[in-house]
Every structure is written in C-alpha cells, then in structure tokens.
C-alpha positions in Angstrom: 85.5 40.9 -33.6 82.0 43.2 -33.5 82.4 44.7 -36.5 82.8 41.8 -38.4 79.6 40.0 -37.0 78.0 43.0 -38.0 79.2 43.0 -41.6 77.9 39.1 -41.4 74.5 40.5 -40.6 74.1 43.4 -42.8 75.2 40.8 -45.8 72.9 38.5 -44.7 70.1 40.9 -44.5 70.4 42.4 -47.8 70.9 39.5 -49.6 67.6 38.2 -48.1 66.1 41.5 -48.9 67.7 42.2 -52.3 66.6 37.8 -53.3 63.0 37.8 -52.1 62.5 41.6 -53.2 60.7 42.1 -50.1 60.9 44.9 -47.9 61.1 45.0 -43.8 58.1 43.6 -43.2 59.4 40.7 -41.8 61.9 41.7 -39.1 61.2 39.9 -36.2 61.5 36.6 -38.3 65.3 37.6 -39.6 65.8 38.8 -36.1 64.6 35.6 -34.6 67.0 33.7 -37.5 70.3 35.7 -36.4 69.9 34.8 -32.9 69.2 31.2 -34.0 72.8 31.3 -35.8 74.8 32.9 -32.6 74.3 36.6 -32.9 73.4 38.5 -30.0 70.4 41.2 -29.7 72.9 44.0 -29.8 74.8 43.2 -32.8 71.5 42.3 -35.0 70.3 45.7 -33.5 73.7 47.7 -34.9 73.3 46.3 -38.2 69.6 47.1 -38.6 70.9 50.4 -37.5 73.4 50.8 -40.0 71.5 49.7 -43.0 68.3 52.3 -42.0 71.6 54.9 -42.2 73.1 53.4 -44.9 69.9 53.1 -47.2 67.6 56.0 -46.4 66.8 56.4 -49.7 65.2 53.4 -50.1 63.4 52.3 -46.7 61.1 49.9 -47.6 62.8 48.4 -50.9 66.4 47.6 -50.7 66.0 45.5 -53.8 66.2 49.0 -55.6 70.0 49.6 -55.2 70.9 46.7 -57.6 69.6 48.6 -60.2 72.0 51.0 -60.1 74.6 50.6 -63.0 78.2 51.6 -61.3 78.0 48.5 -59.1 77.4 46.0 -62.3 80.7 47.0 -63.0 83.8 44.5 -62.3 87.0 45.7 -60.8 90.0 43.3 -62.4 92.7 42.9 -60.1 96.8 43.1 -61.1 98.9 40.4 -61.3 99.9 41.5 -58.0 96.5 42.1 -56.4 95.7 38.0 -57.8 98.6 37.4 -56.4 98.0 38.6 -52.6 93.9 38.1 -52.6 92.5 34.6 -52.3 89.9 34.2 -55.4 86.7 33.6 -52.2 88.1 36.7 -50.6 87.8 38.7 -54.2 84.7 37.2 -54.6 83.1 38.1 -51.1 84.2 41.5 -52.0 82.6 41.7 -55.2 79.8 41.0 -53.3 79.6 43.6 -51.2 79.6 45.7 -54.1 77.3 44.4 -56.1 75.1 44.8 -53.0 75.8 48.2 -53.2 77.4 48.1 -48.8 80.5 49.5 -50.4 81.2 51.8 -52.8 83.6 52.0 -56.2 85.7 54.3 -53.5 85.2 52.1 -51.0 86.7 48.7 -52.7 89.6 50.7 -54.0 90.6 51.7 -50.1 89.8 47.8 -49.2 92.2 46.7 -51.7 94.9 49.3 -51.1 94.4 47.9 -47.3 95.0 44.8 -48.3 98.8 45.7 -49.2 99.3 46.2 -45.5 99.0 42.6 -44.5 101.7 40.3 -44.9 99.4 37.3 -45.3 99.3 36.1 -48.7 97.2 35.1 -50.2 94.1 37.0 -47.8 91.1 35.1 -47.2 87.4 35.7 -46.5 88.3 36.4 -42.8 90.9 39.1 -43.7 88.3 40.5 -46.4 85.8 41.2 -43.6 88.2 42.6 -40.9 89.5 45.5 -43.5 85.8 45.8 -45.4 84.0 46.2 -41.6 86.7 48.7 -41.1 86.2 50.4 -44.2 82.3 50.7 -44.0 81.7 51.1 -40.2 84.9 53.7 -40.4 86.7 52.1 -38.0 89.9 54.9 -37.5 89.7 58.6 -37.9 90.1 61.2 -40.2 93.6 61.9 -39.6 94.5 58.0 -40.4 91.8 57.2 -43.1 93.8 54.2 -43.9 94.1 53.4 -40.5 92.8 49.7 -39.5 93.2 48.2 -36.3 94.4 44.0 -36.0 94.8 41.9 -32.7 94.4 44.1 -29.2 92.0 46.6 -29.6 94.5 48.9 -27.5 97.2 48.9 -29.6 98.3 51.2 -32.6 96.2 51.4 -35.8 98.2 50.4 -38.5 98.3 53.5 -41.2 
C-alpha cells in the first residue's frame, strides 16, 4: 500500500537526518537513494511533503525534536497488549515515537487499533498499515478509528 511506502520513507529520512544531525542539504542524494531501493518519484515526493508539514518548526534541523523530553518516555504494554503485539512490531513503534512522527496520542490510538485485528501476535507489517493510517489520517472525522485493510473500496473498519 502508498501509505505504507511513505511511512518507509519518512522513517528513513529522519533517521538519516536525526543520525548525521544534518539538515536538508542533501536532498537529491536521499532522493537518488530511495529510488535506488524501489520507491517511485511520487512517493519520495509525498513524504518530503509530509515531513516540511509535519516539522515546520524546525526546517533545517530535524535533529532538534529528539530533544524534546515526552518522547524519551516508554509506554509499557499489558499483559494483553504483549500478548497481541510482536516484540519488532512494539519496537518499530517505539520508534516512531522516539522520532517524534507520532505522538503520545498518536501511539495510544495505534495501540487501541491494534485490538481490531485478529492477527496475533501483529508484526512490523501490521504496525505500519495502522501507524500510516494513524499519521497520514487515513478515515475521517466521523470514524477517527476508522482504518481501511484489503480493497481500498470496501468499508473502513471502525
């Protein structure tokens, strides 16, 4: 799916960002890197878009938002959340947060998605589909729990 290539990118792209504490200066080599791995123009061109959004505050050092205390912070799943989240998929999620793509908010409405699949435990693939969902706001306003699985014409599942 789109939205999870995207997610792929904008992961890769901070981390890179947040590890060499550089800022965008060096575009066209990432670009040229993502469509080395298999990403198209159109995709690396969405996620550029959504990080400018996403981090306005901060356009030419992304390495800032680390330093921000609430995402040091570690969520501890249930018993039951262990139970029905792989340990990779928690910790690609922890990830996302301590890149500061999701919020506090954010990973509780990911996890409480999570309850709706029948998969157990979910993996890293899972993860991504409900996470791009959650940050890209995949659904509407009416159904903010809304996340669509398989055939893009079919229901959302609320």
């Amino acid at each position: 799916m789109v939205h999870e290539r995207i997610l792929e990118i904008v992961v890769y792209l901070v981390s890179h960002l947040s590890d060499r504490r550089e800022g965008l200066g060096n575009l066209d080599e990432m670009s040229t890197d993502l469509r080395s791995m298999g990403f198209t123009d159109n995709e690396i061109s969405s996620a550029y878009s959504w990080l400018l959004k996403h981090f306005e505050n901060y356009p030419n050092d992304f390495s800032d938002q680390n330093d921000r205390t609430d995402s040091r912070s570690v969520r501890v799943l249930s018993e039951y959340e262990r139970k029905l989240i792989s340990a990779e998929a928690y910790g690609y999620l922890l990830r996302l947060r301590h890149l500061d793509l999701i919020t506090a908010a954010q990973m509780e409405m990911i996890l409480d998605r999570c309850i709706l699949f029948d998969t157990d435990p979910l993996d890293i693939d899972d993860i991504k589909i409900i996470a791009s969902a959650t940050m890209f706001e995949v659904g509407s306003a009416d159904l903010p729990y809304a996340i669509w699985v398989g055939d893009p014409e079919s229901e959302p599942i609320n």
